[in-house]
C-alpha positions in Angstrom: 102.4 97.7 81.6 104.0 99.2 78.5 107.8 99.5 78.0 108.6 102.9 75.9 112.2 103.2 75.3 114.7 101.0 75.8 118.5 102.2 75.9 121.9 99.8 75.9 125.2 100.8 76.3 127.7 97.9 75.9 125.5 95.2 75.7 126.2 92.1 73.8 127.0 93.6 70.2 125.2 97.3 70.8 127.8 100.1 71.8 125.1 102.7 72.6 121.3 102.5 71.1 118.5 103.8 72.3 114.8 102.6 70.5 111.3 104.4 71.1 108.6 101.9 71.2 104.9 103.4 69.8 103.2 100.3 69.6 102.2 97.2 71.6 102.9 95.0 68.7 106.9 95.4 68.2 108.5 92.8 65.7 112.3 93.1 65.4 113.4 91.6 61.9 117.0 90.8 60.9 119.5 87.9 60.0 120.8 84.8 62.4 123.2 86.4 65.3 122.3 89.9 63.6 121.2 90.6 67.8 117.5 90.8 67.5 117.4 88.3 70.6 119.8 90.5 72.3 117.0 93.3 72.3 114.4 91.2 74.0 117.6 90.3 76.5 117.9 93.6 77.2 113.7 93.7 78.3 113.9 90.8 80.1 117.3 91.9 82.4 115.4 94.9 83.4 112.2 92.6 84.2 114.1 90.2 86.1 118.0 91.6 86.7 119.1 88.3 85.1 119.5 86.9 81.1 117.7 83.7 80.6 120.5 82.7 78.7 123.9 83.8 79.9 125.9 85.1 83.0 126.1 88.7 83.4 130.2 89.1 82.5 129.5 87.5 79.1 126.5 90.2 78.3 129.2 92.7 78.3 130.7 93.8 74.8 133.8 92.5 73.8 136.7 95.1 75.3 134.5 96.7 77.5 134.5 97.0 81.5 130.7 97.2 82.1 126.8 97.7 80.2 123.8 99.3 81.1 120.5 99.0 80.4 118.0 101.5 80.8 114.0 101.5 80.4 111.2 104.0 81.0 107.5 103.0 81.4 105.1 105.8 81.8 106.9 108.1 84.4 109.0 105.7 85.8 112.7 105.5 85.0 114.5 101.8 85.1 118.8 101.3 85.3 120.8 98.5 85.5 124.2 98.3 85.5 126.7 95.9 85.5 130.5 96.0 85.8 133.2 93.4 85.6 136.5 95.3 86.1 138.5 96.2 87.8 135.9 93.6 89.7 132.7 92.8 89.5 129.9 95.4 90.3 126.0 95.7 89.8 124.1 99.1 90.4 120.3 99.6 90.2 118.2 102.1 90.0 114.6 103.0 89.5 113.8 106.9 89.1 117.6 107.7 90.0 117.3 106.4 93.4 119.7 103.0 93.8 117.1 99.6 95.2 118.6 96.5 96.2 118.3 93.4 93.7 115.6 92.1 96.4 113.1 95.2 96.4 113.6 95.5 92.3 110.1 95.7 90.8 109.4 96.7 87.5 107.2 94.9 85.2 106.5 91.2 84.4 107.3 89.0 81.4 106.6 85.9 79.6 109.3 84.7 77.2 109.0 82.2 74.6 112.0 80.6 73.0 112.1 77.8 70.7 113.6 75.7 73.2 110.2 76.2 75.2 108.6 73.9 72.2 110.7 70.8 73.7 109.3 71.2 77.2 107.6 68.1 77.6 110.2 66.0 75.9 113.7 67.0 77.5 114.5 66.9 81.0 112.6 68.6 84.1 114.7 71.0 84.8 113.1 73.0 81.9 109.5 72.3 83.7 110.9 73.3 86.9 112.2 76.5 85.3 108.5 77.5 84.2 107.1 77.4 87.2 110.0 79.3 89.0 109.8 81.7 86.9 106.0 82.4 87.2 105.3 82.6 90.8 108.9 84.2 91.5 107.4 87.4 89.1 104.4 87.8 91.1 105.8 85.9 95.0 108.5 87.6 96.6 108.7 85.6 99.2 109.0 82.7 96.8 112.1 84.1 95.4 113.5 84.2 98.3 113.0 80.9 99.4 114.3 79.7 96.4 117.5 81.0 97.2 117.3 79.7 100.4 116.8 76.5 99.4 119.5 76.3 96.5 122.0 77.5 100.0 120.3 74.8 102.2 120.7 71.7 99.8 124.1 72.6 98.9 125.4 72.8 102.0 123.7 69.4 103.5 124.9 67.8 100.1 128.1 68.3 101.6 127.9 67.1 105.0 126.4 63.8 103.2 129.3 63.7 101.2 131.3 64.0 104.2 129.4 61.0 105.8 129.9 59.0 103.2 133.7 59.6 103.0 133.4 59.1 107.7 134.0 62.6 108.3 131.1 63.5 109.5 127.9 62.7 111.7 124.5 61.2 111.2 123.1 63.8 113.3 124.1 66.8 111.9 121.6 66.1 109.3 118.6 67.4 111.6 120.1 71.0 111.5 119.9 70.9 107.6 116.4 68.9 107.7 115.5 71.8 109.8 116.7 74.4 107.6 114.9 73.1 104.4 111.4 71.5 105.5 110.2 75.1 106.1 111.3 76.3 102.7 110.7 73.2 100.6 106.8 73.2 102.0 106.3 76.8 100.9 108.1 76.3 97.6 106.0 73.3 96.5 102.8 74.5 98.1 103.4 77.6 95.8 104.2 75.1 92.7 100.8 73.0 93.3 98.8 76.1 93.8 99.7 77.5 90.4 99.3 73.8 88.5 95.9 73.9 90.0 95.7 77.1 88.1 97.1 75.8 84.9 94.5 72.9 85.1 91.3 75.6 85.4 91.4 76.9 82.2 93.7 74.1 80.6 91.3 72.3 78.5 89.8 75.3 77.3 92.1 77.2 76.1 94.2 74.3 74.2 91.4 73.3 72.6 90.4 76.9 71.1 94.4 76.7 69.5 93.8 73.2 68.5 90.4 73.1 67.4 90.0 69.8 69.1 88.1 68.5 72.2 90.5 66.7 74.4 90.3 66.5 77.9 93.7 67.6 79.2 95.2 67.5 83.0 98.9 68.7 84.2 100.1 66.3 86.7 102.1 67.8 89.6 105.2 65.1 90.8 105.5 66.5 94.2 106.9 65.1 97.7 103.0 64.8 98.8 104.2 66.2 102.4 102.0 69.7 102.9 103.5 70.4 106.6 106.9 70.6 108.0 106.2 67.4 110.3 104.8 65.7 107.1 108.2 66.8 104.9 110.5 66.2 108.0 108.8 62.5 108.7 109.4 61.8 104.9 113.0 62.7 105.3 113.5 60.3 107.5 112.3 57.6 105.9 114.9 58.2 103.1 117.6 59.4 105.6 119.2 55.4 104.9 118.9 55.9 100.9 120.6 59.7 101.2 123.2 58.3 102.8 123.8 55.2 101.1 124.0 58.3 97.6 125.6 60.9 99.6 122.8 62.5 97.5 119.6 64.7 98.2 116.9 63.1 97.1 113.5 65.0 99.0 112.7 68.1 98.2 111.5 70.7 95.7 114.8 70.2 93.3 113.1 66.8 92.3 109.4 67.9 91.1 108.3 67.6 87.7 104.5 68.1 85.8 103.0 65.8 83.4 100.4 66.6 80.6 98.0 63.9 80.5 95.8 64.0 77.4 92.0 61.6 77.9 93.9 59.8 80.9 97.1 59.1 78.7 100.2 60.2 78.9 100.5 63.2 76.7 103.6 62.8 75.1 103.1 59.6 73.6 99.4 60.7 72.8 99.8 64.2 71.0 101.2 65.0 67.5 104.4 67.6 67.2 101.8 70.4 66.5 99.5 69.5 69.3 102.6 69.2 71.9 103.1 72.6 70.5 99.2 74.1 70.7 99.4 72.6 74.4 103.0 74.4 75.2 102.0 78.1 74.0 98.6 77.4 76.1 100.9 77.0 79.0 102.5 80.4 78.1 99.0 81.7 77.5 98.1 81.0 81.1 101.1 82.0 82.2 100.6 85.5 81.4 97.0 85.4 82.7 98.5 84.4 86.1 101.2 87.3 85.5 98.0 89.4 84.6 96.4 89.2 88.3 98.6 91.9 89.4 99.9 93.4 85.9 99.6 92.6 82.2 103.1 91.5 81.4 105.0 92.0 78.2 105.4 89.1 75.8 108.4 88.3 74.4 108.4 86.0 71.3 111.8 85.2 70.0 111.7 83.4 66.3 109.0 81.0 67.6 107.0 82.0 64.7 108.8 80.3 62.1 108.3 77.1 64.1 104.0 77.5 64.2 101.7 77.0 61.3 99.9 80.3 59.9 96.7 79.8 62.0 98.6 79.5 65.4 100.7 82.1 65.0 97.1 84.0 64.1 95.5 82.5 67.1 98.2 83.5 69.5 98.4 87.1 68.9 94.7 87.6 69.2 94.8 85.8 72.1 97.4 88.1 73.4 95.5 91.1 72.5 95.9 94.2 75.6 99.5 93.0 76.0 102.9 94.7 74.5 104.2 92.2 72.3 108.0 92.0 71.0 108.5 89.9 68.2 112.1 88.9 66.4 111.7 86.9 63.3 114.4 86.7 60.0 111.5 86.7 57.4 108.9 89.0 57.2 106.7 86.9 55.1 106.3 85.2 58.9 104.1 87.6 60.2 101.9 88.4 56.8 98.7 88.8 58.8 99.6 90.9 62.2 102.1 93.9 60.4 99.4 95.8 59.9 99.5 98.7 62.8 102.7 97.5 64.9 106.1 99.2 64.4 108.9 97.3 62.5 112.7 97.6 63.6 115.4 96.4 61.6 118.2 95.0 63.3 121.6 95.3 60.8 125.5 96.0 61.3 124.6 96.6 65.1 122.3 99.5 64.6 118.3 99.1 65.2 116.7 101.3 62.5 
């Protein structure tokens, strides 16, 4: 997959520009909060219809009612556009014909922020966030049953709020059990199948960015119920402790992964730059798991500045085949990989 123009019309600080991409290796230079990021936003939105840092009213320019982003890849055209008033209002279209959110299918990405560098060390929300967005890129049905299950366990967070407070009944719970065993079983059947794809190539491929040889393992923490009746049955052995915490506490919304490094507990085992050479193998593997049905396209927001000269080096060879986007504020980042990529300049809202 190959994205080669890109157009955005009200988005974040851009009025109207419109960039022609003629290489696979794109690296987007310019000062802090210049809006280099705001160009791989734009990519990613028409990837996934979403920003992986905002709500859609606060991608709009200041003053303006609406944005739209636009992308062609080969003969097919991509639109998206989004308006907040008079009210809110999203349109999408691929080659001029308007497709629901749910049947949207472009092309895949991998993002890499430098918040991604902290994944082991803050909370798992960020490790749940990986793996959602992996499989929901190449799973539809996964998608949708994370929705499903972000509907489910708010609405039977409520009725155990309301039992708690004696408003409502023990027994309405089974509906809601109901509701969410099917779903949470898919969902984390889903998760452990792609951990177990993690752990295949793992060791290899941290060690090549590492130049060590360390036997490494992801550990999936998982409700170990692989049926309904299995999920349903643990349920009800914590029905007593959900009630007592008017809280949900089974289910997909609790997993986490672990990095184990020779049988220890990786973060307490591993040195900044090896926590780092183990988190860009993740993203490495990521995009070989993308890669089954489509190479996606790599986006690499001013991670360079955080990697030593012979990771950065390591990386882009490793990502050789796929279109890579690259924002950095010094040049003198990138001294080995300029050679035969295209360079955009990002200053006084323009691209140049």
């Amino acid at each position: 997959m190959r994205l080669e123009k890109l157009s955005l019309e009200n988005f974040r600080n851009y009025k109207q520009i419109s960039i022609d991409f003629g290489a696979d290796l794109v690296l987007i230079l310019g000062n802090n909060a210049a809006g280099k990021t705001n160009v791989l936003e734009g990519i990613y939105f028409l990837s996934r219809l979403k920003s992986f840092r905002a709500p859609d009213n606060l991608l709009v320019k200041n003053q303006e009612d609406f944005f739209t982003i636009k992308g062609r890849s080969g003969e097919n055209q991509f639109e998206a556009t989004v308006q907040i008033n008079p009210a809110l209002k999203r349109q999408f279209k691929i080659n001029d014909l308007k497709t629901k959110r749910g049947l949207w299918k472009t092309f895949s990405t991998v993002l890499f922020v430098p918040n991604d560098l902290n994944l082991f060390q803050l909370g798992p929300i960020l490790r749940r966030k990986f793996l959602d967005e992996t499989i929901s890129q190449i799973d539809q049905t996964y998608s949708i049953d994370l929705e499903s299950l972000d509907h489910v366990l708010k609405q039977k967070a409520k009725l155990l709020e309301s039992i708690y407070q004696n408003q409502g009944t023990v027994g309405e719970l089974e509906f809601w059990n109901q509701q969410l065993a099917p779903v949470a079983v898919r969902i984390t059947n889903a998760r452990q199948a792609f951990v177990d794809f993690l752990n295949q190539r793992l060791i290899e491929t941290t060690n090549k960015l590492t130049g060590f040889d360390n036997q490494l393992e992801l550990r999936y923490k998982r409700t170990q119920a692989q049926t309904e009746a299995q999920f349903l049955e643990s349920l009800k052995e914590h029905e007593s402790a959900e009630l007592r915490s008017g809280k949900n506490l089974i289910g997909p919304h609790r997993d986490d992964f672990e990095i184990y490094k020779d049988q220890q507990l990786n973060l307490f085992n591993s040195s900044r730059g090896e926590l780092r050479a183990q988190i860009l193998a993740l993203k490495l593997l990521q995009a070989e798991y993308l890669g089954q049905k489509s190479k996606p396209i790599i986006l690499l927001d001013d991670v360079f500045s955080e990697l030593d000269e012979v990771r950065r080096t390591k990386l882009i060879e490793t990502l050789t085949g796929h279109q890579i986007f690259i924002t950095s504020t010094e040049e003198h980042h990138l001294p080995k990989i300029i050679q035969g990529s295209q360079l955009l300049k990002v200053e006084n809202n323009q691209i140049s």
